[in-house]
N, C-alpha and C positions, 0 to 999 in steps of 0.2 A: 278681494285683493290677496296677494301670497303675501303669509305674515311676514316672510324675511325681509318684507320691503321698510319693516320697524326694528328692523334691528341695527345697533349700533356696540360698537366697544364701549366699556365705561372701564377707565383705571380702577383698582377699589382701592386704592386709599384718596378717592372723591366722595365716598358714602360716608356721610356723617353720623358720628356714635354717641354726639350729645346737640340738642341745641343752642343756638347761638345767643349769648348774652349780653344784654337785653336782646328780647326774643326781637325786636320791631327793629333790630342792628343787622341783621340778616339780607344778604346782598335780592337785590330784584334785578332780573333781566326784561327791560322792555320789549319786546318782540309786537314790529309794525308796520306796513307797508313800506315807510322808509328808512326801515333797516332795524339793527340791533340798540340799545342805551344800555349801560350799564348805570343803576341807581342801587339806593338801599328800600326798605320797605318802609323806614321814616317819609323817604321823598312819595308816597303815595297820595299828599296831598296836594303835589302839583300836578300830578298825573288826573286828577278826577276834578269834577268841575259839579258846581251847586246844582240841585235837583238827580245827582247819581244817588243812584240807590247800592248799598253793599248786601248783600244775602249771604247769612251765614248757616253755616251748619250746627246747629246747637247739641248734638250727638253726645254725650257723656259713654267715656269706655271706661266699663266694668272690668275689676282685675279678673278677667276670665279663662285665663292659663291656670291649670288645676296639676297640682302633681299626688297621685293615690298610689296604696298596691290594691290588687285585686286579694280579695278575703274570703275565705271558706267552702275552696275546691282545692282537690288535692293536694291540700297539704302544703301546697307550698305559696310564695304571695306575692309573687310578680312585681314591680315598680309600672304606673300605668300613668302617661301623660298624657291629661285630657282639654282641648280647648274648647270650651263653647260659645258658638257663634248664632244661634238662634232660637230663641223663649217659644215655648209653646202655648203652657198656660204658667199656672201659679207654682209646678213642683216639676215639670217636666221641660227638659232642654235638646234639642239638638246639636251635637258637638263630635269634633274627632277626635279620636284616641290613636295612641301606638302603645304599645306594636298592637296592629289590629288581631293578629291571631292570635294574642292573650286570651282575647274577651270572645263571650259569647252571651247570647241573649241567657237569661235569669241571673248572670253573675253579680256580684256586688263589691264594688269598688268604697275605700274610705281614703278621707282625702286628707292631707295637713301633709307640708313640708315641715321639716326641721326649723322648730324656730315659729312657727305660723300653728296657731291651735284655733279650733272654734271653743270661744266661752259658752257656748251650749251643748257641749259634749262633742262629738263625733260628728262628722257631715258624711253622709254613706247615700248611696244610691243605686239605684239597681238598670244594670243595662237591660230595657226595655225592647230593644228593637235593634239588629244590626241591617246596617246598609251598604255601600258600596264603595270602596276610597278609603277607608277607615271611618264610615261615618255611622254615627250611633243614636239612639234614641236612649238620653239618661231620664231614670225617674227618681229625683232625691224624698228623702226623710223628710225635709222640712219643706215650708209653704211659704210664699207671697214675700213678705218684706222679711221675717227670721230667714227664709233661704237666701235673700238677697244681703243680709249681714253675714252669712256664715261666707258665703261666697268671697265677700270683699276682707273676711279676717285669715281666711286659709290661700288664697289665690294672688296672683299677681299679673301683673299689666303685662296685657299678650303684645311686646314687642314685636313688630316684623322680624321674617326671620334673617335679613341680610343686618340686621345689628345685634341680633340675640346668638347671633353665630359667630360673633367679633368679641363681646362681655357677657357679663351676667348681667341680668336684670335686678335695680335696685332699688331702696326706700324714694331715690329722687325721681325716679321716672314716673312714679306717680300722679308728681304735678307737675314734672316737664312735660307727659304727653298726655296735656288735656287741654285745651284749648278754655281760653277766659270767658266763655259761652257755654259751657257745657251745664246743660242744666237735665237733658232727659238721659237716664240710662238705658243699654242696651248695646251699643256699637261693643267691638272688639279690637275697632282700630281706630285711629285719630281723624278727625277731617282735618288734614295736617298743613295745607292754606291759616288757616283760623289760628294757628298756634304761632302766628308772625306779627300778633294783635295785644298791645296793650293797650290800659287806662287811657295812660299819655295822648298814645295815637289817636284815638277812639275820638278821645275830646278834639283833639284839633282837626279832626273829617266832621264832626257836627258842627265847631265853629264855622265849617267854608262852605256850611250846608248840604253836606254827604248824608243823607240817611241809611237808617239799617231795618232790615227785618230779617226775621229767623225762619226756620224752616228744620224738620228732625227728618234724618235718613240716617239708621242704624246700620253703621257699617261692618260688612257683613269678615267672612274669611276667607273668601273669592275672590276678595283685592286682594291676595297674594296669592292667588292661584294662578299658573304660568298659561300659557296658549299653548296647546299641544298640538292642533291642529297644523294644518300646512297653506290652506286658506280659511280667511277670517269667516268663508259663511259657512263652515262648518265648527265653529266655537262655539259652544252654549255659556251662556252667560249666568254668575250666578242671580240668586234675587235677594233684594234688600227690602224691606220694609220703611215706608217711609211715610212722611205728613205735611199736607200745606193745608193752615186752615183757611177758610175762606174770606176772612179780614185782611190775611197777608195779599192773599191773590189779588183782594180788588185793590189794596193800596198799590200793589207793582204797575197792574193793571191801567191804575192813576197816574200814576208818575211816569210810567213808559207813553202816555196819551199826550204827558204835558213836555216831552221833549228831556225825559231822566232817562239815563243808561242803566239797564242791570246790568249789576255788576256781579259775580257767580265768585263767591269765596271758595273755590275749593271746588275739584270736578265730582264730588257728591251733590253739592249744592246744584250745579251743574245741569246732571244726571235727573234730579226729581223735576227740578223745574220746568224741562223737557220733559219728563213724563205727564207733569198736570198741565203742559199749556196753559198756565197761568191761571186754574181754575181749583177749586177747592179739591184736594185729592188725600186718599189716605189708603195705601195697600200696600202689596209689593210692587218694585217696577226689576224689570230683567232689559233695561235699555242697554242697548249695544250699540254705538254711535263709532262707524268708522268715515272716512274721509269721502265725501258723497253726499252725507247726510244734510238736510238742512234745518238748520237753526230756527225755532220760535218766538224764543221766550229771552237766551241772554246776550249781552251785549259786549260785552269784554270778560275774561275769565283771568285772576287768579290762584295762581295752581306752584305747585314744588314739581320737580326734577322726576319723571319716572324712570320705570324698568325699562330695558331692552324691549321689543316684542309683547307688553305688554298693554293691556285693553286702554289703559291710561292715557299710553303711548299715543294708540291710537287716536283717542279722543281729541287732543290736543290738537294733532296731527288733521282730523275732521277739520278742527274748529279754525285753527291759524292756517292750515297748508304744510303738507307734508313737508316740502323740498323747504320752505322756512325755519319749520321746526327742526330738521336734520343739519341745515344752518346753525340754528339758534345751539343747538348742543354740542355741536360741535365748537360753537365759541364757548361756549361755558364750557366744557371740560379743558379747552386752550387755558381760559380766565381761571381754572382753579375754583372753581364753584362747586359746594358743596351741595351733593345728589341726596334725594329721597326724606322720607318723614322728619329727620331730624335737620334737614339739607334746607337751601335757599329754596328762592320763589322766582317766578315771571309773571307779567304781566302782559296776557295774549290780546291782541285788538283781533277782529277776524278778517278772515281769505276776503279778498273780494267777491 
């Protein structure tokens, strides 16, 4: 499909630059064969019925926006902004940097903002490897859980860039943008459905007999990588790392037998579940789901507001029907609905 067929205007001052409080107060648009609702994400307990199952994304994001200079090449020491988006082993990370022509493979970067110190001295690392885009192969000083502290006392929460280009990023966004499930690290972005989720809610979907299971996909930096392409089959997708153990699979397995809906918190959740068909899975997946595709594994998907033309876009687009979804957003931008990670939610039933 030609991507322009995902594109749409968005006002920007529809992008929201904080979350909405209380998080579960945040508007929901039902989008369903018989049309648009307008609800909040409180009412998502009349919207689901006993034996739905909720799948969330348990994804913990590490503060992985790095600001360093480069050290001990001529003489002078560059300011070098590093994000990393993918663990190697125990000292070694994949991640972009700018300006890419700073660096080159043997250089060595040290890291601490103004304000941000590691209590273990220095966190330094040596570019290992350059690649393509701005993308680097970092090797740091330190190992396993010491690198993983140094990282979270020197770094900060890699914001998308459509709000980090509106404020700075600050002490609150650390627990605004973590979802009340977040228990594995490694993502660098939110599974940003799941941060619409309190206690409160929580409890009164298991009172009417909604159950939950988890599931980890480490969201990568490729969710905010645009489509450059002109048609969708030539976009390479990036790849995430992900996990469904084999206890979740057969309980979904169970309750999808016994007449329970999955329900897909968030199109990461989404994205893996489709990848394991419901079966114990644990690797990267580079799923590309555009409108065509058919569905295995979920049954209704809640999701936030995406980009114009992006992979997101499409997916939704896949799952409810395009000409619905271009509908559905175009009532929300009417209704004043707040777009993107810190933005409202829908609630997708699928295409026929």
């Amino acid at each position: 499909m030609r991507v322009s067929e995902f594109d749409f205007v968005l006002p920007p001052g529809r992008i929201a630059l904080r979350p909405a409080s209380p998080r579960d107060s945040a508007r929901l648009l039902v989008v369903r064969q018989g049309g648009l609702q307008d609800q909040t994400v409180r009412d998502l307990p009349s919207l689901l019925r006993r034996g739905d199952v909720l799948v969330f994304n348990n994804t913990k994001v590490i503060p992985a926006a790095l600001s360093g200079h480069r050290v001990g090449r001529g003489g002078t020491s560059p300011k070098i902004e590093v994000l990393l988006h993918m663990r190697l082993d125990g000292s070694r990370w994949k991640a972009f940097a700018k300006p890419a022509k700073k660096l080159q493979t043997g250089d060595r970067i040290r890291f601490g903002a103004e304000g941000r110190v590691c209590l273990l001295g220095d966190l330094n690392a040596t570019v290992e490897a350059k690649g393509e885009s701005g993308e680097f192969t970092l090797a740091f000083d330190f190992h396993g859980v010491v690198l993983d502290g140094a990282i979270a006392a020197v770094g900060e929460m890699p914001l998308p860039p459509y709000i980090a280009g509106k404020r700075p990023t600050d002490e609150r966004d650390r627990s605004d943008y973590q979802t009340m499930f977040a228990a594995e690290e490694g993502a660098i972005a939110a599974p940003t459905a799941g941060l619409h989720f309190t206690p409160g809610l929580m409890k009164v979907l298991q009172n009417i007999g909604v159950t939950t299971e988890f599931v980890t996909l480490h969201v990568g930096a490729g969710t905010f990588l645009p489509v450059k392409t002109e048609d969708t089959r030539d976009h390479k997708m990036h790849s995430e790392w992900g996990s469904v153990d084999a206890a979740t699979a057969d309980r979904l397995s169970a309750a999808r037998a016994a007449g329970g809906r999955i329900v897909a918190v968030g199109t990461t959740s989404l994205r893996l579940l489709e990848s394991s068909g419901l079966e114990p899975f644990s690797g990267a997946t580079e799923i590309f789901i555009t409108p065509g595709y058919r569905f295995r594994t979920v049954d209704l998907l809640m999701t936030n507001f995406h980009l114009p033309k992006s992979t997101l876009f499409m997916l939704v687009s896949a799952f409810a029907g395009l000409e619905r979804m271009r509908a559905a957003y175009a009532h929300a931008i009417a209704a004043n609905y707040r777009f993107y990670s810190y933005g409202d939610a829908s609630l997708l039933f699928p295409a026929p």
